[in-house]
C-alpha positions in Angstrom: 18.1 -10.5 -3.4 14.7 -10.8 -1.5 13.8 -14.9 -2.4 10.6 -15.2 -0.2 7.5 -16.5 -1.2 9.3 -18.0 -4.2 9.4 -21.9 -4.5 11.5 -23.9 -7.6 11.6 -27.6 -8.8 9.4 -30.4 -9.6 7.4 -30.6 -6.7 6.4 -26.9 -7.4 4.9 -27.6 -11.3 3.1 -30.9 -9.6 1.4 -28.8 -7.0 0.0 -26.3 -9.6 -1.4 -29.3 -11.6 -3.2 -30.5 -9.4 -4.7 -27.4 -8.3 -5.9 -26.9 -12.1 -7.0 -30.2 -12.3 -9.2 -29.5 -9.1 -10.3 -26.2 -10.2 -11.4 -27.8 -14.0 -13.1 -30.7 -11.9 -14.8 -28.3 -10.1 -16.1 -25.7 -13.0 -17.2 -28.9 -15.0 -19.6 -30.1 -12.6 -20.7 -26.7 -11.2 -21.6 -26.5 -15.2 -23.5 -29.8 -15.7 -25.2 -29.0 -12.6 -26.5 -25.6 -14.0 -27.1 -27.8 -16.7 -29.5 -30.1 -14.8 -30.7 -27.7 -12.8 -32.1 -25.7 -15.9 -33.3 -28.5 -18.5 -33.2 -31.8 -16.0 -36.8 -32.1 -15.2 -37.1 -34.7 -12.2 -33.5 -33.8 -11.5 -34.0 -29.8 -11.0 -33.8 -29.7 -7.3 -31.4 -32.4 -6.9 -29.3 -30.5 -9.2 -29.6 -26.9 -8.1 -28.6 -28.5 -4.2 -25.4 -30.6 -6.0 -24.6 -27.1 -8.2 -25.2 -24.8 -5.2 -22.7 -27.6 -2.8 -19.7 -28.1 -5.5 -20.1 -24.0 -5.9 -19.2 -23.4 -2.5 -16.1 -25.6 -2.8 -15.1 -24.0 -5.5 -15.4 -20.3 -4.0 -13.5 -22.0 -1.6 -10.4 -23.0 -3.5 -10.1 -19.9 -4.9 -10.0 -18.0 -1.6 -7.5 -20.0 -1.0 -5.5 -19.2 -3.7 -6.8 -15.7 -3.8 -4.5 -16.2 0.0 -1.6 -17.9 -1.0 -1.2 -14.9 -4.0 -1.7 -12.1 -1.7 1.0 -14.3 0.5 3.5 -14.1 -1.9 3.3 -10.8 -3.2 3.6 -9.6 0.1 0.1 -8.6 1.6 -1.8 -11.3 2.3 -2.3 -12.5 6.1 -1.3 -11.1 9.2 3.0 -11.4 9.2 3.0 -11.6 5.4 3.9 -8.0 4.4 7.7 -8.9 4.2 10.7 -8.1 5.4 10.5 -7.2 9.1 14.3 -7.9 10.5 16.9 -5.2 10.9 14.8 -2.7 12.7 13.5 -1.0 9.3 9.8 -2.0 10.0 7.4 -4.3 7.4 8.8 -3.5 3.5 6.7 -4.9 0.5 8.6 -6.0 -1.9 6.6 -7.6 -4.5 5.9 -4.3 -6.7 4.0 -5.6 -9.9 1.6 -7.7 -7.2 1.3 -4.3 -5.2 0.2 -2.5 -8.3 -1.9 -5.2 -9.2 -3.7 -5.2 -5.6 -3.7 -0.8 -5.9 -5.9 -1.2 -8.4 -7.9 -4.2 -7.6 -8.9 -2.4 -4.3 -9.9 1.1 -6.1 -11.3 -0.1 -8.5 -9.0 1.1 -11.0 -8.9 4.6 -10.0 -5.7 4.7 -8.2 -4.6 7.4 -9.8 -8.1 9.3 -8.5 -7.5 7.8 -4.9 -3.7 9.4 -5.0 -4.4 12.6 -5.9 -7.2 12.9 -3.3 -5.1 12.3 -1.0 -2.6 15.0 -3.0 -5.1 17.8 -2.3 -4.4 17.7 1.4 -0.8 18.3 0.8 -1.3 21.6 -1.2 1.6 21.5 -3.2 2.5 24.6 -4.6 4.3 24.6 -8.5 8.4 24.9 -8.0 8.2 23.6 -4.5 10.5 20.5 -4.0 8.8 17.3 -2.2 10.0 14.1 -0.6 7.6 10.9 -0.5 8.5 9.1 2.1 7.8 5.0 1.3 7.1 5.8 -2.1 6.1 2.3 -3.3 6.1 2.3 -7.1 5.5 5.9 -7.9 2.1 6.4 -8.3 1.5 9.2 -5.6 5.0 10.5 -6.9 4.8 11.0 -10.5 0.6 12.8 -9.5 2.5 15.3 -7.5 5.5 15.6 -9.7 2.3 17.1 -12.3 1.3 19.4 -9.7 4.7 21.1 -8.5 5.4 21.5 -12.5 9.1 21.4 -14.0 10.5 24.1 -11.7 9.8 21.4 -8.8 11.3 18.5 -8.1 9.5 15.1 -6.4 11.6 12.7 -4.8 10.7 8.8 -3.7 12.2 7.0 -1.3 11.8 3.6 -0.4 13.3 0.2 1.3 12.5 -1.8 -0.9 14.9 -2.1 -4.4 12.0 -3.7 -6.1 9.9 -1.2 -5.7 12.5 1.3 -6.3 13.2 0.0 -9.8 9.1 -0.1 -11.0 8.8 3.1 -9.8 11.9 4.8 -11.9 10.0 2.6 -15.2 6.7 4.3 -14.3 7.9 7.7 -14.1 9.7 7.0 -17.6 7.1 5.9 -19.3 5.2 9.1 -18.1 7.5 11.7 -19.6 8.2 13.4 -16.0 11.7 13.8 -14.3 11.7 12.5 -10.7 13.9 10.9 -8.5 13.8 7.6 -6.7 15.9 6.3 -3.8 16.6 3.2 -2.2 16.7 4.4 1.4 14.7 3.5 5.0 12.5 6.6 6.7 14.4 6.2 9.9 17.5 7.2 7.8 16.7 9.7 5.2 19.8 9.9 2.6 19.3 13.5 2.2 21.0 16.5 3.5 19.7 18.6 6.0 16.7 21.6 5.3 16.2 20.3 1.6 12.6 19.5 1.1 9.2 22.1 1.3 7.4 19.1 2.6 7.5 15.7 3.3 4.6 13.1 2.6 4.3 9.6 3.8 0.9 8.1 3.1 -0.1 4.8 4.2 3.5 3.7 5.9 3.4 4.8 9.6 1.9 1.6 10.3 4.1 -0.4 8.6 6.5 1.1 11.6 6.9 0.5 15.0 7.2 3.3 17.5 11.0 3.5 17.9 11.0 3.6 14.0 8.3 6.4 13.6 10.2 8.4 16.3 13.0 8.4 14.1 11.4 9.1 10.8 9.6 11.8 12.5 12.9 13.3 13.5 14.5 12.6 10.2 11.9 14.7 8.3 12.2 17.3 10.6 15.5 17.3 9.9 15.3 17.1 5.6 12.4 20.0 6.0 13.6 23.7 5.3 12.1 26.5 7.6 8.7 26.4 7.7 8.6 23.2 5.8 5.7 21.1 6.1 4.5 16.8 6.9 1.9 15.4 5.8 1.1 12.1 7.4 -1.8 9.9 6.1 -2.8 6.6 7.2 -5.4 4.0 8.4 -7.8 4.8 11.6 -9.9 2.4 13.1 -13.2 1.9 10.7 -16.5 2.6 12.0 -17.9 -0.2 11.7 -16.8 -3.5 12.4 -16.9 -6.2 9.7 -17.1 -9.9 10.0 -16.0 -10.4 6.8 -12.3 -11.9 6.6 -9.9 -9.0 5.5 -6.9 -10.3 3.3 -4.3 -7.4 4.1 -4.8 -6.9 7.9 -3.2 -3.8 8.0 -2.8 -1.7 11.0 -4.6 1.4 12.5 -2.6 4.5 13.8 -3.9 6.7 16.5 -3.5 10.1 14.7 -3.7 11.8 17.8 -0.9 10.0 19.5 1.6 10.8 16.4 0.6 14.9 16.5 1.7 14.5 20.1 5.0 12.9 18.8 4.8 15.6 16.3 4.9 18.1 19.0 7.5 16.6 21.2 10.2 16.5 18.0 9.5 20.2 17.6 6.4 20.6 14.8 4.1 22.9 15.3 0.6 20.4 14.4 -1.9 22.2 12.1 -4.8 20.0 11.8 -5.8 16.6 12.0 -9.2 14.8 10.5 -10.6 12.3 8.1 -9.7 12.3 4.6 -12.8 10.9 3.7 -12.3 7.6 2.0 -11.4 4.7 3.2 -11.1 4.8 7.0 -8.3 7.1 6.3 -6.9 10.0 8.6 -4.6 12.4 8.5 -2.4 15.1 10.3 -0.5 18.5 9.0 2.1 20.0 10.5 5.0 22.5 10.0 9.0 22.3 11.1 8.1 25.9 13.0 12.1 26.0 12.7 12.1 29.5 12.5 10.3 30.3 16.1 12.3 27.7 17.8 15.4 29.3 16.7 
C-alpha cells in the first residue's frame, strides 16, 4: 500500500487547527476592513491599506495550502508526482485528487479535452485499443463510445489506485472495458493484439531507457499495420513567470519519431494538437514491409 503524503496522530489534527484558526483570523479582519474601508469615514484609507495588507496574507496561506494539497495528491512541486523507485518512471497515485485537478485545469470539460485529443487517434468502430497510463478512465471509457460494442478498450496503468477508480467509472457508465494494473515498459499482453496503442500525457512521466522500452513493447502488442498515437507536452511558446504547481515535463516530439523509427515504426505525422502546449506523433508497426 502506497502511504505517502499521509500523516496520523495528534500532532496532525493540532496542525489543521491552527491553520483554520489562521485562515478565520484572517477572513475576519479582511471583512472588518472592507467594512471600514466602505462605511469608516476618517478611517477609509487606513482601512483599504490594512484590508488590501491582511489580503495578501491570506492569498498567501492558501497557496500554501493550495501546495501542500497538490503535494499529497501527487502533483504538486517538482519530485512530488510519486513513486519514482524501481525503474517504472513517476506513477500518480492519488486518483480522486487527479480527477479533481483534471477538472480544475479544464474547466470541467475534461471529457471535451479527451476526446479532442481522441480525434487524432481515428478510431474506427470494432477496432480493439490499448491506453497506455490510463489514469482513471476518462480517455478510456470516450474511446470505448467511439469503437462501439464490437470493440474492445483496454487501460493499463501502474498505479492500483488508479486502476480501481477507473473500473468504478466505467461501471457507472454502462460500458464494458478492461483495466490492468501493469507498467508500459512491460505490457501484460500477448503479442500482435491491439489496432492501436495510445499513451497521452505519460512519456514524460518516463525516462529514456523506459520510453525505449514502451516503445518496443507497443510495437510488440500492435497487429500488422497497427498504429501509436503518442501525445504529450512541448515546450509553450511563451514563457510565464507565474509559479506553475505541476511542473511537468516537455518531450521533444521529434527525438521520439526518431526512436520511433529506430524500433521499426514507420512515423506518419507529427504537429500540434492545438490546446495546451500539446504535441503529438502517429505512427504505424509497418510490420508487414519489414517482414
Amino acid at each position: 500500500m502506497h502511504l505517502s503524503g499521509h500523516r496520523t496522530g495528534n500532532g496532525r489534527h493540532s496542525r489543521k487547527g491552527v491553520i483554520a484558526m489562521a485562515l478565520l483570523a484572517k477572513l475576519s479582519l479582511v471583512a472588518g476592513f472592507l467594512f471600514l474601508a466602505n462605511f469608516g469615514m476618517g478611517y477609509i484609507g487606513a482601512g483599504a491599506w490594512v484590508a488590501a495588507f491582511h489580503g495578501l496574507i491570506l492569498a498567501a496561506i492558501a497557496i500554501v495550502l493550495l501546495w501542500g494539497f497538490l503535494s499529497r495528491i501527487g502533483l504538486g512541486g517538482k519530485g512530488t508526482h510519486g513513486a519514482s523507485d524501481r525503474g517504472i518512471g513517476i506513477v500518480l497515485h492519488r486518483a480522486a485528487g487527479y480527477d479533481w485537478l483534471a477538472r480544475v485545469l479544464t474547466l470541467g470539460r475534461e471529457g471535451r479535452f479527451r476526446e479532442h485529443m481522441l480525434r487524432m487517434a481515428k478510431l474506427r468502430p470494432g477496432e480493439a485499443v490499448l491506453d497506455v497510463a490510463c489514469g482513471t478512465g476518462t480517455l478510456a471509457i470516450a474511446a470505448k463510445r467511439l469503437v462501439g460494442s464490437d470493440g474492445g478498450v483496454t487501460g493499463v496503468d501502474a498505479s492500483a489506485e488508479m486502476i480501481e477508480r477507473a473500473r468504478a467509472k466505467a461501471k457507472r457508465s454502462g460500458l464494458d472495458l478492461t483495466f490492468v494494473n501493469g507498467t508500459a515498459q512491460k505490457l501484460p499482453f500477448k503479442d500482435a493484439r491491439f489496432d492501436i496503442v495510445i499513451g497521452t500525457l505519460m512519456l514524460h512521466h518516463l525516462s529514456k531507457p523506459v520510453r525505449s522500452a514502451f516503445v518496443r513493447e507497443a510495437a510488440r502488442v500492435l497487429k500488422p499495420t497497427g498504429r501509436l498515437l503518442l501525445i504529450d507536452f512541448g515546450r509553450p511558446v511563451r514563457k510565464s513567470r507565474l509559479p506553475r504547481f505541476h511542473r511537468h515535463g516537455h518531450v521533444d516530439m521529434n527525438g521520439i519519431a526518431s526512436l520511433l523509427t529506430e524500433s521499426g515504426f514507420k512515423v506518419g505525422d507529427i504537429g500540434a494538437v492545438g490546446t495546451k502546449d500539446l504535441n503529438y506523433v502517429r505512427a504505424t508497426t509497418d510490420k508487414v514491409r519489414s517482414a
